[in-house]
C-alpha positions as CSV (number, residue, x, y, z in Angstrom):
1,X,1.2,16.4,-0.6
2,X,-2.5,15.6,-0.1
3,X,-5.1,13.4,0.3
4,X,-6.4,13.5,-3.5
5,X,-10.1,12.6,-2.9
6,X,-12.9,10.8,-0.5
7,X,-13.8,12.6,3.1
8,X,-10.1,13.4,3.9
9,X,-9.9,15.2,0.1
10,X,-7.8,18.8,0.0
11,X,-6.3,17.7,3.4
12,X,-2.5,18.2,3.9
13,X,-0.2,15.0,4.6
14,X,3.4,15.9,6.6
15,X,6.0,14.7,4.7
16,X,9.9,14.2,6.6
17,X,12.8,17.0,5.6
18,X,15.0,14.1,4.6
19,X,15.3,12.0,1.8
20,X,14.6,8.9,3.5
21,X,10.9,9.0,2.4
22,X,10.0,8.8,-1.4
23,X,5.8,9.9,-1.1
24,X,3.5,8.6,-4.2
25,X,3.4,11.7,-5.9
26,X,-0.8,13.0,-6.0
27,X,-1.1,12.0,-9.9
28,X,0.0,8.6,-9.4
29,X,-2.1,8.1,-6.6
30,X,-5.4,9.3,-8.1
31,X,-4.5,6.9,-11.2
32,X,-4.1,4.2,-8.9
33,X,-7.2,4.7,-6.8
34,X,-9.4,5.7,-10.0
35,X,-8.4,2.2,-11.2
36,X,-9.1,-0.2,-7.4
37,X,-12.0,1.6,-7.0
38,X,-13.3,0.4,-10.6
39,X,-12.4,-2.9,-9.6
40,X,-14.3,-2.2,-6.4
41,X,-11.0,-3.0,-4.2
42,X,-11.6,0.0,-1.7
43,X,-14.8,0.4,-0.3
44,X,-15.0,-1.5,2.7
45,X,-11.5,-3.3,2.1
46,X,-9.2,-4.1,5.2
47,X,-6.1,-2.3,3.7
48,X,-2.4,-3.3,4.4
49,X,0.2,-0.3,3.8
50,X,3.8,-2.3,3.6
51,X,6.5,0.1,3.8
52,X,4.2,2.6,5.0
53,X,6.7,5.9,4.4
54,X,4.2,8.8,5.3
55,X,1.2,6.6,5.2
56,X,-0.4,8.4,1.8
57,X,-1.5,5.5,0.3
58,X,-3.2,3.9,3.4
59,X,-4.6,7.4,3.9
60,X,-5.9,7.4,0.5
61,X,-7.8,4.0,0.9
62,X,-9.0,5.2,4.3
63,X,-10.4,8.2,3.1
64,X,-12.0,6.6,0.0
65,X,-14.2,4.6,2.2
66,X,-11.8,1.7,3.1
67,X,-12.9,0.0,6.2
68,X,-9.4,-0.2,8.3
69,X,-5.9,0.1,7.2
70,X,-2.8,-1.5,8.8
71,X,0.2,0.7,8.4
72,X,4.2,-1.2,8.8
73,X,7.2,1.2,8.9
74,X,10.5,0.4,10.1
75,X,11.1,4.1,11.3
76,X,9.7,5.0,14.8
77,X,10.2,8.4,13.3
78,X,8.1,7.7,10.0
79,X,5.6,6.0,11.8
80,X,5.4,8.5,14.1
81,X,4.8,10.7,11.0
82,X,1.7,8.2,9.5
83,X,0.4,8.6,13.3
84,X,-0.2,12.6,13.0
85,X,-1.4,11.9,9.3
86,X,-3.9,9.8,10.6
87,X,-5.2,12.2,13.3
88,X,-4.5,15.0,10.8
89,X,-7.4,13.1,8.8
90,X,-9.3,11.9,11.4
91,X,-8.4,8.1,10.7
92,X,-7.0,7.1,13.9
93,X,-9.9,4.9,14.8
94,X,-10.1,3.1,11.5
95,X,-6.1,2.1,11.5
96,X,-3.1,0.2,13.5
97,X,0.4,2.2,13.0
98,X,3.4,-0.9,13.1
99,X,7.3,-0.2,14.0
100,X,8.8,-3.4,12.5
101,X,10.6,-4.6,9.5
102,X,8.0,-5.1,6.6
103,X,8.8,-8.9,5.2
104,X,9.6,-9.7,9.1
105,X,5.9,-8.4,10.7
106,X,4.3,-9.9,7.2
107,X,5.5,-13.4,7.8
108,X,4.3,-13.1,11.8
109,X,1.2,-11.8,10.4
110,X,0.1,-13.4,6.9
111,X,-3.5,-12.3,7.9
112,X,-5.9,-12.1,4.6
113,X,-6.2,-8.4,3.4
114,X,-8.8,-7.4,0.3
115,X,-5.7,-4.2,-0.5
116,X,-2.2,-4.8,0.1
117,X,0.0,-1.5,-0.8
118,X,3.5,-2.0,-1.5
119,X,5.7,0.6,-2.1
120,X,9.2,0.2,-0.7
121,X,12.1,1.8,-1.0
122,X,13.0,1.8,-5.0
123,X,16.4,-0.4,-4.4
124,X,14.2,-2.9,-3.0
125,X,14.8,-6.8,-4.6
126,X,12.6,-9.2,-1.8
127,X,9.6,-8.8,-4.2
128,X,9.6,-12.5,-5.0
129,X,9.8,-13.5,-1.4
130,X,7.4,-10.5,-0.2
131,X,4.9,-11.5,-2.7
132,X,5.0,-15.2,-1.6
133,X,4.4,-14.8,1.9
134,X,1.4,-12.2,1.1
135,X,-2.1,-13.0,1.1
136,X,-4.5,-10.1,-0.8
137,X,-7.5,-9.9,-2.7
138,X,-5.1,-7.2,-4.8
139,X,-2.0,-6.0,-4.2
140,X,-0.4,-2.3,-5.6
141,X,3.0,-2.8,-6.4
142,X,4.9,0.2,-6.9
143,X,8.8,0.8,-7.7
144,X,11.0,2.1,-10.7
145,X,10.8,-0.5,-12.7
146,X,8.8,-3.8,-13.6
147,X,9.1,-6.4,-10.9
148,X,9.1,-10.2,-11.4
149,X,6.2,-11.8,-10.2
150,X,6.3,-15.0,-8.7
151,X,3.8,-17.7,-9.6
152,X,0.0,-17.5,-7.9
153,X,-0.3,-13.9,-9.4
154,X,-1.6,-12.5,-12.2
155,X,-0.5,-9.1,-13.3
156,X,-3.6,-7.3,-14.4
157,X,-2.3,-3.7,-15.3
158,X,1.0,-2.1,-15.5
159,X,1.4,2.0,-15.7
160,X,4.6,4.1,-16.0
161,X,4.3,7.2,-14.6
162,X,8.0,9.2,-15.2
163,X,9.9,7.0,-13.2
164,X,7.9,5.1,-11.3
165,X,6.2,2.0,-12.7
166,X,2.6,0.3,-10.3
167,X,1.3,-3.0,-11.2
168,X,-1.7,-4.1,-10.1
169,X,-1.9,-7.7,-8.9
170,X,-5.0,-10.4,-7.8
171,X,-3.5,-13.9,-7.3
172,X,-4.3,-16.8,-10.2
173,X,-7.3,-18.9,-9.4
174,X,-6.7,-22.0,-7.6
175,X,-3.2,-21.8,-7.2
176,X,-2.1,-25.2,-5.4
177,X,-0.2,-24.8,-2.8
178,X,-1.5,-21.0,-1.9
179,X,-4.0,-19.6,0.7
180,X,-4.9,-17.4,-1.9
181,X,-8.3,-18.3,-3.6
């Protein structure tokens, strides 16, 4: 796996030997960050990476010119991984690597983020609660199928690719009762 394009491009990520980790394959990653950065959702953006995994997609956004990237994994050993991606890239300045349970550190720290990346585990079914508590410009949803989406957001673009399906989100205008603008 590598980082697909920006100042990091050609660079090889680590991956673990285990099949704990399921890394956004380089086509679906490119597709994705073709389509933020036509929205303009990368340059600059303070990035969240939720379920972190090897950090790719955090990488990706760092090394297309976003401004910092928070990275949350649950492993010490996966985040230990996104660490030596990082330096790897030469990101380590630009991020904060997180050992805590995703919905747990997200509801400590609702923050505001311009580009939330979600990519959990595919078994995953908190999306309703996780999207709730989460306060982005745009979030990247990514699993194997089409999640529901609670209301304040506004699903802008869905894209199969094999088995995995991203939506791209941006929360509804003037939702009451949501931070979200």
């Amino acid at each position: 796996m590598r980082v697909v394009a920006g100042t990091a491009r050609g660079r090889r990520l680590a991956a673990p030997r285990d099949d704990a980790v399921r890394p956004t394959g380089d086509r679906v990653r490119e597709a994705v960050f073709n389509a933020l950065h036509s929205q303009g959702a990368v340059v600059d953006a303070t990035v969240l990476d939720l379920f972190a995994g090897t950090g790719a997609l955090g990488i990706e956004a760092l090394s297309r010119g976003a401004a910092h990237a928070t990275f949350v994994e649950c492993s010490r050993a996966h985040a230990a991984l996104v660490e030596d991606n990082l330096a790897t890239c030469g990101f380590t300045d630009r991020a904060d690597v997180v050992v805590a349970d995703a919905e747990r550190w997200l509801s400590a720290n609702p923050g505001r983020w311009d580009l939330a990346l979600l990519d959990p585990p595919y078994a995953y079914d908190g999306w309703t609660t996780l999207l709730a508590a989460l306060d982005a410009a745009v979030a990247v949803v990514e699993s194997d199928r089409e999640v529901e989406v609670p209301a304040g957001w506004h699903v802008g673009r869905v894209r199969r690719y094999a088995g995995t399906v991203v939506m791209l989100l941006s929360p509804e205008p003037g939702d009451p009762g949501s931070s979200r603008p």
